[in-house]
C-alpha positions in Angstrom: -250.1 183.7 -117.2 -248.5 180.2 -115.9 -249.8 178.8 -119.1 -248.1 181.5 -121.3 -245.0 181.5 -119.9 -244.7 177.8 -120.2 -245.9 178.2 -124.1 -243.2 180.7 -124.8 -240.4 178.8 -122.9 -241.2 176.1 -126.3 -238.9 178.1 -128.3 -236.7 181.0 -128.8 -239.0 183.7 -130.7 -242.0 182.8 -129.7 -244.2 185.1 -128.1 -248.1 184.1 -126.5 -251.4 185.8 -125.9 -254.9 185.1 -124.8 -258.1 186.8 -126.0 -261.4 186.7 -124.7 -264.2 187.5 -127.1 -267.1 189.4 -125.9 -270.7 187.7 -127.1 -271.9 191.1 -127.4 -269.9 193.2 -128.9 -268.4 190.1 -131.1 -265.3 191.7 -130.4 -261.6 190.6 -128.1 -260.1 191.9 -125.1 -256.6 191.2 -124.2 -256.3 189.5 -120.9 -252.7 187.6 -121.3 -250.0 189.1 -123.6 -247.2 189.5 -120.6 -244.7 189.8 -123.2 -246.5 191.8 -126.2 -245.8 195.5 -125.9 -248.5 197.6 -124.6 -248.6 199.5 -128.0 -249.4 196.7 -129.3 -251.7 195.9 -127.4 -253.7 198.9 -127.9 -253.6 198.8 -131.6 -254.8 195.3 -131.5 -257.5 195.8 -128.7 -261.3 195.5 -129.3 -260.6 193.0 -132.9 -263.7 192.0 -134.4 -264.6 188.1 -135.6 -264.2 188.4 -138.8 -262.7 186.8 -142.1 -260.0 189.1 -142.7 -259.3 190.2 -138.7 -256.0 188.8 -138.4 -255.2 185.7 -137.0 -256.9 185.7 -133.8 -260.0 187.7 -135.4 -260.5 185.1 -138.1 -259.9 182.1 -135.9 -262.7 182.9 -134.2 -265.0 183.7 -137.0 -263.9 180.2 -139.0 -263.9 178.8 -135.2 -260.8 176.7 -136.7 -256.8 177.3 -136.7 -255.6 179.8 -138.4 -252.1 180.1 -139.5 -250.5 182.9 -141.0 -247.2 182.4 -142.1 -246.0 186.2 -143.0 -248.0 189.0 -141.7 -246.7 191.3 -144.0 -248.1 189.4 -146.9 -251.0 188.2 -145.9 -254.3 189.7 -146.9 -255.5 188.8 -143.5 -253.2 191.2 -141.7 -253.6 194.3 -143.8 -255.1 196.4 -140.9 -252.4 195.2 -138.1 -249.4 194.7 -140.4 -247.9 197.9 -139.6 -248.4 197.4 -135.7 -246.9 193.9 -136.4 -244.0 195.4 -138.3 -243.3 197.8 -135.9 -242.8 195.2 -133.3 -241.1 192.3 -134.9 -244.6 190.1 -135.1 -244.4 188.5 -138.5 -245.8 185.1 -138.0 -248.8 184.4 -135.8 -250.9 181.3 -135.1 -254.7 181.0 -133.6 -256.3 179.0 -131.9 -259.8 179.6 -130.7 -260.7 178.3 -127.5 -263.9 176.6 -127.5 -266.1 176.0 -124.1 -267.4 172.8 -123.2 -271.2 173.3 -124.3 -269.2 174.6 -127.3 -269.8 178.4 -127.0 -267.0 180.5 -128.3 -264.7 181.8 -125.5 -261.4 184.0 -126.5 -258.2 182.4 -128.9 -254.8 181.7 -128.2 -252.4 183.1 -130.3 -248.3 181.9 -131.1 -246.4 185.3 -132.6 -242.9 184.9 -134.1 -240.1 187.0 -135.3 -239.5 185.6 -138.7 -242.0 183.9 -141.4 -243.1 180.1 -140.5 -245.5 177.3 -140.4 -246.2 174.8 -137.5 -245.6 171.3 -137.3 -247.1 168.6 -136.0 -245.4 168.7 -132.6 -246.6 172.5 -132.4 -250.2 172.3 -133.7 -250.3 169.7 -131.2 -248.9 171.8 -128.2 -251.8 175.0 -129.8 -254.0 172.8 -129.8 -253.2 171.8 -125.9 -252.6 175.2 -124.7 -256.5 176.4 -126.0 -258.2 173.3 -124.4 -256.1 174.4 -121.3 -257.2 177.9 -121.8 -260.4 177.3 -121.9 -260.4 175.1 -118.6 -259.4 178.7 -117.0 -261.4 180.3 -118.3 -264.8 178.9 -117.7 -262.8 177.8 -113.6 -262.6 181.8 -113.4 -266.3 182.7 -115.0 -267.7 180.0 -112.7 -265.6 181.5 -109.7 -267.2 185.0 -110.5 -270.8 183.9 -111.1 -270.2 181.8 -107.6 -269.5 185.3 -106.1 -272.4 187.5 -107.8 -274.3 184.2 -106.4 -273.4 184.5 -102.5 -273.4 188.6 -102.9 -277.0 188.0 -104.0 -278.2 185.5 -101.1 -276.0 187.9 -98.8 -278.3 191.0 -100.4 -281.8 188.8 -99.8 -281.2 187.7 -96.4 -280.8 191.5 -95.8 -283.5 192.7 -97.2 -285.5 189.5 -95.5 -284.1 190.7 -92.2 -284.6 194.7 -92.7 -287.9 193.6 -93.5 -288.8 191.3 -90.7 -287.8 193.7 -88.4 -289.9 196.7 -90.1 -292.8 194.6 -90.0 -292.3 193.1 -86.6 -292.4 197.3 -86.0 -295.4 197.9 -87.2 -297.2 194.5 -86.1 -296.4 195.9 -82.5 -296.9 199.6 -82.6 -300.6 198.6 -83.4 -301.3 195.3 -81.1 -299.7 197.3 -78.1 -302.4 199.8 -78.5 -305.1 197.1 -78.4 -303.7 195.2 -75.8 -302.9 198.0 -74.2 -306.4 199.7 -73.6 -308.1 196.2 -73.5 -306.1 195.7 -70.1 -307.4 199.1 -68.7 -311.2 198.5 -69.6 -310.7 195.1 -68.1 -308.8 196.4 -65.1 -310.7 199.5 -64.4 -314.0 198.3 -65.3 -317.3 199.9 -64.0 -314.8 203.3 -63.0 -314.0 204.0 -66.9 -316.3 206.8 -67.9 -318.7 206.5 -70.9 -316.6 209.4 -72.9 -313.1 207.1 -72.0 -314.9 204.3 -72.4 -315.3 205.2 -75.6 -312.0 206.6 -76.1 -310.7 202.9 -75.6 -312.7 201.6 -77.9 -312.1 203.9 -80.7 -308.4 203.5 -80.2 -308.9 199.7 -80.0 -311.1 199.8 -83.1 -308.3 202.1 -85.4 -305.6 199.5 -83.9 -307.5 196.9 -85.2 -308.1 198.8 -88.6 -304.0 199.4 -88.9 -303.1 196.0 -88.2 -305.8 194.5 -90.6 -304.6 197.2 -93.3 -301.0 195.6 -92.7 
């Protein structure tokens, strides 16, 4: 948002917005247009890579600048023109951000109220304002996949606990029994009766069984 703001404080009727393109879908999503109107927005939502998407749509298929001078003339814009119209959008220029291993994150696009073409100054400052885009973005994505990381360790050393513990459960439920009658036999000794006796054993022996089965 910092970054948009400062790109539309450049000049008076200029207007700025950020896309991120989905690798999926091959389609944007909106996730910086503070100043765009939310009808807009939703006429404009979900745009496709594509050679006659727009601005932002076509600067992402090309993966080069694209600058439209007139939206209401150019081919380009034929399926937004009337959303453009309707707001005053007549000149738009993209940018598509590119990632550092070169993967295709979102474009930045510059919108203006009457017909014109950048200069040098400008396609500089576009130029800047993707490559600081797409520091952002890729700070934010690794952010989030830092998170889904620790949530994950977080979720293992649960389930390592909660299965420890169960364990530790059953280990003892079993080896209490053997130890258990072992101490009696040897305790009691001659005085245990052959039917106990063999009680004991047979409790002993299944004891055994269960913890050799675990």
């Amino acid at each position: 948002t910092t970054l948009v703001i400062f790109i539309q404080r450049q000049a008076p009727g200029l207007t700025a917005s950020i896309q991120l393109f989905d690798k999926e879908t091959s389609c944007s999503r909106n996730i910086c247009s503070p100043s765009l109107p939310k009808s807009y927005l939703d006429k404009t939502e979900g745009i496709q890579l594509g050679p006659q998407e727009g601005s932002c749509g076509t600067a992402a298929f090309y993966r080069s600048l694209t600058v439209v001078e007139d939206t209401q003339t150019d081919s380009r814009w034929e399926k937004y023109r009337d959303a453009a119209a309707e707001h005053g959008l007549i000149a738009c220029w993209s940018q598509p951000i590119i990632s550092c291993s070169g993967d295709l994150l979102g474009t930045v696009a510059w919108y203006w109220d009457h017909p014109c073409r950048p200069q040098s100054r400008e396609l500089e400052l576009l130029e800047v304002s993707a490559h600081l885009a797409g520091i952002a973005i890729e700070q934010k994505q690794a952010e989030e996949q830092l998170c889904i990381a620790k949530e994950q360790a977080e979720a293992s050393s649960h389930a390592k606990s909660e299965f420890l513990a169960n364990m530790s459960h059953e280990i003892r439920t079993p080896l209490n029994g053997i130890l258990g009658f072992t101490n009696l036999l040897m305790s009691l000794g001659e005085e245990v009766e052959v039917a106990q006796r063999q009680d004991f054993l047979g409790t002993i022996h299944s004891s055994g069984q269960q913890l050799l089965t675990l």
